[in-house]
N, C-alpha and C positions, 0 to 999 in steps of 0.2 A: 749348675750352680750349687748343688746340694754339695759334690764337692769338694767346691770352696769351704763351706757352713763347716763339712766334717773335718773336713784339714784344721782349720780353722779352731772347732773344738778340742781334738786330739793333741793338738799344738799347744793349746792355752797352757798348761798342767805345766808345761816344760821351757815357758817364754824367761821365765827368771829363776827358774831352776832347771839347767839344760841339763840332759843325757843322751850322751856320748854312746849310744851303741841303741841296737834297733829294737831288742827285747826288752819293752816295756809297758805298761799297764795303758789298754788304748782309752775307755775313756775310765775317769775316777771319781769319787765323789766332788773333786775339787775342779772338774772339769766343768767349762762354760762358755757359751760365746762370747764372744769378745765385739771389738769396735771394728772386726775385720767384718765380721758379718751381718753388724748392722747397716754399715756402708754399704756393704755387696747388696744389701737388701735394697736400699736406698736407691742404688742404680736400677737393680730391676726392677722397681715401680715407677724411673724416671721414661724408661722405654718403653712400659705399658700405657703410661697415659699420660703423657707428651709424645704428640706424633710428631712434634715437630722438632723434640729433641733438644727445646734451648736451654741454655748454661742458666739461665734466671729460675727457671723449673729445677733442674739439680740442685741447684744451693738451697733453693725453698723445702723441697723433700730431707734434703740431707741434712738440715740444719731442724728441721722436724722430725725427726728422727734422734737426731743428739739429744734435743731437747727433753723427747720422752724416756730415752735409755741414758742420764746422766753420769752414771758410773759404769759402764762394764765393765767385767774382770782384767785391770790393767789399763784402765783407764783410756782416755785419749790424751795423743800428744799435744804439746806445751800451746806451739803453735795452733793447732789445730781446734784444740778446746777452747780459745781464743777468738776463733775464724768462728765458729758454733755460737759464741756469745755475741757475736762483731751485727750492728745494727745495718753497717754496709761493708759487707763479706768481701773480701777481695783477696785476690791469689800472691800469694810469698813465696815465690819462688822458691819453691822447696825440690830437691829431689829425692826426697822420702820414699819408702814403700810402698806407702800409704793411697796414692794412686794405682799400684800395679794390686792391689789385695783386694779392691773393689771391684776390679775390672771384668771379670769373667763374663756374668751376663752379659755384655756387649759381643764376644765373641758366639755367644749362644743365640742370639737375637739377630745376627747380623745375615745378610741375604749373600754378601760376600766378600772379599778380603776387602778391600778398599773401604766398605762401608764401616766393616771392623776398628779399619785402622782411623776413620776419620771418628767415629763415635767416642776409640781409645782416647782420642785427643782431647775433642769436649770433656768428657767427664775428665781427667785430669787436670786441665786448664783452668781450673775454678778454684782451684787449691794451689797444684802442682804444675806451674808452668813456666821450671825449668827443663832444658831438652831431656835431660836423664828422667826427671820425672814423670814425663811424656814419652820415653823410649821404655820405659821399666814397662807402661799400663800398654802400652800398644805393642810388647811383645809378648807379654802375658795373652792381651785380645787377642792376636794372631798364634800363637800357640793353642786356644783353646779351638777357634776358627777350624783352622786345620785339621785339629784331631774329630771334631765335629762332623767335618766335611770327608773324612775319611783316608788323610794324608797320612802315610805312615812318616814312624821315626824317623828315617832316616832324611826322607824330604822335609819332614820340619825343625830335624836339627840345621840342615843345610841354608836351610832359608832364615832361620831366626839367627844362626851366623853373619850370612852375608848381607840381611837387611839391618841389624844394630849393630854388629859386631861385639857380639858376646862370645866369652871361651867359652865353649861348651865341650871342650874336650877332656875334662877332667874325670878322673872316678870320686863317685861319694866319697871312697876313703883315704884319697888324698886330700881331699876339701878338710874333713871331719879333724885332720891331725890338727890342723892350725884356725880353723876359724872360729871366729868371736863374732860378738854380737854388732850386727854390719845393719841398719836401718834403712842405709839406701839404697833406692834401685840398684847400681850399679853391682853393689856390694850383697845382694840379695837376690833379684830376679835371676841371674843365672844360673845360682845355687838350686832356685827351685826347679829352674827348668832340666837340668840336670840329672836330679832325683828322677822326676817322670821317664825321662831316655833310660835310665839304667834299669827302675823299677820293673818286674812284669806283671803285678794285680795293683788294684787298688790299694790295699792296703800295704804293701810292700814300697810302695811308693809312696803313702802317707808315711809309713817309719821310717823310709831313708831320710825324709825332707825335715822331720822331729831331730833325727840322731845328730845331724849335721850341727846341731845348739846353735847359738845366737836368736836373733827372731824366730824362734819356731814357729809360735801359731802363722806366723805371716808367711813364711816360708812354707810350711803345710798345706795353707788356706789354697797358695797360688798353683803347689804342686799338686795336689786335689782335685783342682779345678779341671785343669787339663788333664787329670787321669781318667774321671769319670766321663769322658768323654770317648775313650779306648776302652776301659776296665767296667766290668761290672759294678757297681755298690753293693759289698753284704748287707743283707737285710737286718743281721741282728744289728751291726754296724748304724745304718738310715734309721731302725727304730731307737738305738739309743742316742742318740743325735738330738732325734724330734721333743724327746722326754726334756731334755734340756733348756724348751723354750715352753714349758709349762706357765709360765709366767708371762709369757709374751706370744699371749694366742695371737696377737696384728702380725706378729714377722711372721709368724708360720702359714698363715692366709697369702702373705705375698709372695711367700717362696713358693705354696702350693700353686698360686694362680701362674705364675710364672714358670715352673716346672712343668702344667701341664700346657702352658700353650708353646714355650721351647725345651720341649726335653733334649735330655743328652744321649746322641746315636745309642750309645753303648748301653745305655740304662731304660731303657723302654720299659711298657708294663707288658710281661709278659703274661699270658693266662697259667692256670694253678695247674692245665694239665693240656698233656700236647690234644690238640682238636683232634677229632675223627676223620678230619679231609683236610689237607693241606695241600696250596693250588700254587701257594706263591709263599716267598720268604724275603725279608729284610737282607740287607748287608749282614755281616754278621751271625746269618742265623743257620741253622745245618740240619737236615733232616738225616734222623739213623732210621735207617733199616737192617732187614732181616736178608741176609745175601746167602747162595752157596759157594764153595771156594772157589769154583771154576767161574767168576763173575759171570755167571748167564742171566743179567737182567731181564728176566721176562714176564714175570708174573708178579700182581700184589704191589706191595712196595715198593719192591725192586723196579721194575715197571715204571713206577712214578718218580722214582729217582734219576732215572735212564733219562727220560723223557721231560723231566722237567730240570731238576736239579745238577746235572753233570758226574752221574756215575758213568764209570767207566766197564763197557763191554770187556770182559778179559782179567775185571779187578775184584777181589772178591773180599776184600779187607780194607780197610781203613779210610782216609780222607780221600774225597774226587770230589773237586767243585764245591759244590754248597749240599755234600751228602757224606753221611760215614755207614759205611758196610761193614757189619758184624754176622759170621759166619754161622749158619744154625741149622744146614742140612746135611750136616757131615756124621752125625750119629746121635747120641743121645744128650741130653742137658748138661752132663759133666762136661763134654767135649767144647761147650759153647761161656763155659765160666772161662777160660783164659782168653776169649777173644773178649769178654763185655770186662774185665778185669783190666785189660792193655786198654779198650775204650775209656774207662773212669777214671786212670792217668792219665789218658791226655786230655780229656776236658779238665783234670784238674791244674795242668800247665798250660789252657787255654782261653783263660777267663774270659780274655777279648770276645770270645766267640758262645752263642747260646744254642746248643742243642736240642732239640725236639726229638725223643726218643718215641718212633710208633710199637707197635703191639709184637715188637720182634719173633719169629717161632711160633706167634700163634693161629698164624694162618692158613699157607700151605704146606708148612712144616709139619704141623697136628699138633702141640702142644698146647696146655693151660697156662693162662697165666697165673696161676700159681705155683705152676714149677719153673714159671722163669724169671716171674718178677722178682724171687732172691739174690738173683744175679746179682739185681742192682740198687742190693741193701747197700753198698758202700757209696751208688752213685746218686743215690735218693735224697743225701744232706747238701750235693751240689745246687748253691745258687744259679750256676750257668747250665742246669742240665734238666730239661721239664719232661716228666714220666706219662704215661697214661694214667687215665684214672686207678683201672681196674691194677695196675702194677701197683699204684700208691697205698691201697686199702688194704692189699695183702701183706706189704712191709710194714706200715703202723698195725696192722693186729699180730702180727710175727714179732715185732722188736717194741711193740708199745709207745711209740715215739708218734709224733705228730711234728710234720713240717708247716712253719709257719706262714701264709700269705698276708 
């Protein structure tokens, strides 16, 4: 759900003034949430405390929630500000956006596809229940569902094809040449979904879903949604986000309480530094050890990558299974800078995935960590990459810097 919120932010800046190309200023002083992520708020406190999920609960929340945020940046729609003041709230057929930009926490919340797609429907239906406006939030739901659950691209391009029938065979920069500001699902949820398939970090896919103009924040909010779901979140990113709702300590309470009982696969909390025993690992997650070339897993690390994680006997470098081999018995530290050098590129083209980097060469290799830990001054600023302690201490008093948790 955070997400959505940041999409959602990042978008706002550029909803009625679009830019056309992806290098642009992520948040600005004019940056702010908007009505996307008060909704979105809205749903997630409808899932928290209604167990039973009725549509009378949603409009009481959401309509308590308009009531308290009457202006966000860009207001609410015509209709919809209307449905907000309405003493007996009732749905207008609309197929607006506006239910697919809310919808994410259903997809985070949900135990599995079918619950997804029927939850999608409720919260839409209260508002939005015409079929597009009800196909827009229920393939948003099931796009975030999926990626949640571990489904790659390709399976959830195929499926949100063949279950709605959306193009999704476009590139961003054919979309980008011609499109204008589209507010309906039809005319919208593709474009976001889109962005996500082409993107490969978060934030790469937050600026594809901005560049594309027309609705950006909503287009952002939805292609956000489902990325954090695969992609990590920068942290400078989530902190300056949160600054945002300095004014609105209740939303950031709902979002936190809901963040922590559905997090998103890909965004977990990870600790400030890799543990000293590590027994078991998440989807997602990779333990580096310290290999020599001839992959003789047999001691230390290596050992425990062998035997737990899926190194390969015979392999003495790179990705096996849920481990990465960095070579460190072949001569002296020099020798050992262009393997950890090729390792900090590809976690930096692997955001998807979070690294746990142990005590490489300092074991049975003989080395200090202070002559290795510079290795990995360049790998130190990676969000998806967690150091040991004792490597961290020796890079902030070497480079003066501090990494923030």
């Amino acid at each position: 759900m955070l997400g959505a919120i940041i999409g959602d932010i990042v978008g706002s800046a550029y909803e009625f003034n679009n830019v056309k190309a992806t290098d642009f200023e992520l948040i600005s002083d004019w940056s702010s949430f908007t009505d996307d992520s008060i909704m979105t708020l809205a749903v997630a406190k409808w899932l928290t405390d209604d167990p039973g999920h009725s549509p009378q609960t949603l409009v009481q929340i959401m309509q308590e929630f308009g009531h308290r945020y009457p202006s966000p940046m860009g207001g609410y729609g015509a209709r919809f500000n209307a449905w907000l003041e309405s003493e007996d709230p009732r749905p207008y057929n609309s197929w607006g956006n506006g239910s697919a930009m809310r919808v994410s926490p259903v997809g985070l919340y949900a135990a599995n596809l079918p619950e997804a797609l029927d939850l999608a429907r409720i919260s839409a239906e209260v508002t939005h229940n015409h079929p597009e406006g009800i196909k827009g939030a229920q393939a948003v739901a099931a796009a975030v569902f999926l990626a949640k659950d571990g489904s790659g691209k390709p399976f959830i391009k195929e499926f949100i094809e063949r279950m709605f029938g959306y193009n999704l065979g476009r590139k961003t920069d054919d979309i980008r040449r011609t499109y204008a500001f589209d507010e309906s699902c039809q005319g919208s949820v593709p474009e976001a979904i889109t962005a996500f398939l082409e993107g490969n970090s978060f934030e790469e896919i937050v600026r594809l879903a901005v560049s594309l103009g027309g609705d950006s924040d909503t287009i952002a909010c939805m292609a956000g949604a489902i990325a954090a779901c695969l992609y990590p979140i920068p942290r400078h990113l989530a902190e300056e986000c949160r600054k945002k709702f300095a004014d609105a300590q209740d939303l950031l309470l709902v979002m936190d309480r809901f963040e922590a009982e559905y997090p998103q696969t890909a965004n977990p909390l990870h600790p400030a530094f890799t543990p000293e025993n590590i027994s078991r690992l998440r989807k997602g997650e990779v333990f580096v050890f310290g290999s020599n070339l001839e992959g003789i897993h047999m001691g230390g690390a290596a050992r425990v990558a062998a035997t737990r994680f899926g190194a390969i006997m015979g392999q003495g470098v790179g990705l096996q299974g849920q481990s990465y081999a960095i070579p460190t018995m072949q001569g002296g530290v020099e020798t050992m800078k262009p393997y950890v050098d090729e390792f900090t590129e590809f976690a930096r083209q692997h955001e998807e995935l979070t690294f746990y980097v142990t005590r490489i060469g300092c074991g049975i290799a003989g080395f200090r960590d202070a002559e290795i830990a510079p290795l990995f001054a360049q790998t130190y600023m990676l969000d998806n990459v967690i150091l040991p302690e004792t490597f961290c201490r020796v890079i902030e008093e070497q480079h003066h810097t501090h990494k923030g948790y």
